[in-house]
C-alpha positions, 0 to 999 in steps of 0.5 A: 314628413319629418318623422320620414327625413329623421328616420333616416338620421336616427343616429345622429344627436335628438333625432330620435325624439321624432320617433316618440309618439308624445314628442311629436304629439305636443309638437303637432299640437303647438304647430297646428295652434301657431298655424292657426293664430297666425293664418287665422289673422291673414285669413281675417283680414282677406276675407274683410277686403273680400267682402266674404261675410255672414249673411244670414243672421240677425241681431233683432233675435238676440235678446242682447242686441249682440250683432253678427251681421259681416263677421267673415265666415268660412273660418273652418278653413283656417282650421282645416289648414292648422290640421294638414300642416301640423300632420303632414309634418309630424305625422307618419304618412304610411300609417294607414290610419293617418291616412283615413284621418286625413281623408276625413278631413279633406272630404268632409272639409270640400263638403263644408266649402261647397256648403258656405260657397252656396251660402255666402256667394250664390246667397242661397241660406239653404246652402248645399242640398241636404242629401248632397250633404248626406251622399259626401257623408255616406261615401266616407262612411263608407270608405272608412267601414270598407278600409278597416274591413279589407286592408291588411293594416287594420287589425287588432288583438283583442287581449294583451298581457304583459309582464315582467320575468328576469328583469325582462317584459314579456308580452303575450297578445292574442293573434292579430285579427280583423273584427267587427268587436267593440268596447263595452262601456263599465264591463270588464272583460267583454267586448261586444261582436256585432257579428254575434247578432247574426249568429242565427245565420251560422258561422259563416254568415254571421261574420259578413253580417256582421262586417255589414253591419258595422260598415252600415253603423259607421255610416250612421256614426259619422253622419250623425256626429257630423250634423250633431257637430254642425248643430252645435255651432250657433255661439262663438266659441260653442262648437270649437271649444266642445270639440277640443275637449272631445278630441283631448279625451279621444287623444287619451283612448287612442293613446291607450289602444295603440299602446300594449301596456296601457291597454294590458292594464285598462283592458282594452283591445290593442289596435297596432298602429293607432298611436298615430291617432294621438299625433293627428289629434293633438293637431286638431286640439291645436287647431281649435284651440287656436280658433278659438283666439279669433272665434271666442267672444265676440266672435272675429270669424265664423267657422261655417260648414267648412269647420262644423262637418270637418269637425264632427267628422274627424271625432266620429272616425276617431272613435270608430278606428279605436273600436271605441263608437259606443262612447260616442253616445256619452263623449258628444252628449251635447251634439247628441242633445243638441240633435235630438232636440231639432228632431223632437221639435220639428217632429212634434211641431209638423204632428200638431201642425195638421191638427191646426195648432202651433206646439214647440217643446222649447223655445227655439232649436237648437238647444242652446239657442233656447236659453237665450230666446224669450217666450215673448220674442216666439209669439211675437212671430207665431202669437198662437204658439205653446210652449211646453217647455218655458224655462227660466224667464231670465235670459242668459248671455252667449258666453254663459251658455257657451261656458256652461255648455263646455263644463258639461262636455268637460264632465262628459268626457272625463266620465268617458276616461273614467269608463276605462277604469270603472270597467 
């Protein structure tokens, strides 16, 4: 919106500083953090006189007595607004990554409120039906996949090169293509076609195979990231303070993709348009980081599946708009440990269920809340339970496993920044 009323005023006195990606980028980011703090307080103090408060969990589980019952929740909203401020002011609307950005927000966000509505106000703990959930999931999914393959806008150039002759930088790109190509983590010059895959079906098949293929994995991708995201929120300050580091590194490989010398020098593909990404990000840094003010321990507000899924989201579609969902596996190790560990408990528990027994792997999913689960508290509720995997008999405070659950995503991500380089 501003970037559009200062274009038109480029010659007057500052107003270029609109047009540079890193101005309007720390400005999103302040704006969505101000927003956030400030909303988040109204925000608070309305869902107090409401009555609009977490139902569902119990204090007798906590081994610290740490007590969560009326804490509001629905806080994801406060986040979502942070966000759609700060980019709509900032942000360049025509820019069609923008604009999916923004639509991951909005759908995901109403998938979430739907989700706490049914919680919190109809006081159904099991909330949204779950394929209700993963249809909202698809159908972006596929609005994102079937985008990036049919619009013009999306395009990329696969190698950059420039240098500089007579005092003049010259750019060499290879011709602006459509392409189902990703990065390759640690490989230097080669970047994965899924089309390639397909290649027994010839030429011309295999690139619709292939567009296929990545409109079905991107599907996969936000699915996945956003329930993995949605896992992780079981602490205060857990998932909001895991996300903002996420989105720091993806706001460095968006800033890398959409610029040519970056991406001539870290050898990556060049996604014209994509810088935009980096505004967008910056916003939802900010906004988390302004959560957190209200959501770090002990917790004033819960962000619920308004803010987990919309989170989840937003970093699964990041990823894929800069070709980067291959590092996806590495950037949310933790919602990917977190994931895995329900699966394998709930699967392993069903399978020795039939035989008539009662086998966890861990204490208690997901696996943060292993760490502050004793074996007595599982027996006391299930005597004839094995545990196969008990851990530590110390018992660690929620703030300790949030701040090492953050240290390990921090090394996660700088590792992910590093690929670029080790490549």
């Amino acid at each position: 919106m501003l970037y559009s009323l200062f274009e038109h005023f480029s010659n007057v006195l500052g107003a270029r500083l609109f047009t540079y990606i890193s101005f309007r980028a720390i400005i999103a980011g302040v704006i969505a953090l101000l927003v956030s703090v400030f909303f988040g307080r109204f925000f608070i103090n309305l869902l107090h006189r409401k009555n609009i408060s977490e139902t569902q969990r119990d204090e007798k589980l906590d081994p610290f007595n740490v007590a969560k019952k009326g804490v509001p929740t629905m806080g994801g909203i406060v986040i979502l607004v942070a966000i759609l401020v700060a980019s709509l002011l900032m942000g360049k609307l025509s820019n069609v990554y923008m604009l999916l950005m923004l639509a991951t927000t909005v759908i995901l966000g109403a998938l979430g409120f739907a989700d706490d509505y049914i919680k919190t106000f109809r006081k159904n703990k099991d909330g949204l039906n779950g394929w209700v959930k993963i249809g909202g999931q698809v159908a972006l999914g596929l609005l994102i996949g079937l985008t990036l393959r049919y619009s013009p806008l999306c395009t990329m150039n696969e190698t950059v090169n420039t240098r500089i002759e007579n005092n003049i930088e010259v750019v060499e790109k290879s011709p602006e293509v459509k392409s189902t190509r990703t990065t390759i983590p640690f490989f230097k010059n080669h970047n994965c076609n899924y089309a390639d895959m397909f290649a027994f079906l010839g030429e011309e098949n295999m690139y619709r195979a292939g567009w296929i293929f990545f409109v079905l994995l991107t599907i996969f991708v936000v699915a996945a990231v956003s329930n993995g995201a949605n896992l992780n929120d079981g602490m205060d300050g857990m998932c909001a303070g895991n996300s903002a580091i996420i989105g720091v590194a993806l706001i460095v490989l968006a800033y890398v993709s959409g610029s040519y010398v970056w991406a001539d020098y870290f050898d990556v593909m060049y996604i014209p348009g994509s810088e935009e990404l980096v505004v967008f990000l910056a916003s939802f840094v900010g906004a988390l980081l302004g959560f957190l003010w209200w959501n770090g321990f002990p917790a004033q507000i819960f962000m619920g599946d308004t803010g987990s899924l919309t989170i989840g989201g937003i970093i699964a579609v990041s990823a894929i708009i800069i070709h980067k969902e291959l590092l996806i596996p590495i950037l949310c190790g933790v919602f990917l440990m977190e994931s895995v560990s329900v699966i394998l408990q709930t699967q392993v528990y069903k399978f020795y269920k039939k035989r008539g027994q009662h086998v966890r792997i861990w204490k208690r999913t997901p696996l943060h809340d292993h760490f502050r689960t004793s074996v007595e508290q599982v027996l006391k509720f299930d005597p004839t339970c094995v545990i196969r995997f008990k851990g530590s008999k110390d018992l660690h405070h929620e703030t300790k496993i949030v701040l090492r659950f953050c240290l390990v995503t921090l090394i996660l991500a700088a590792f992910t920044i590093l690929t670029l380089k080790i490549r």
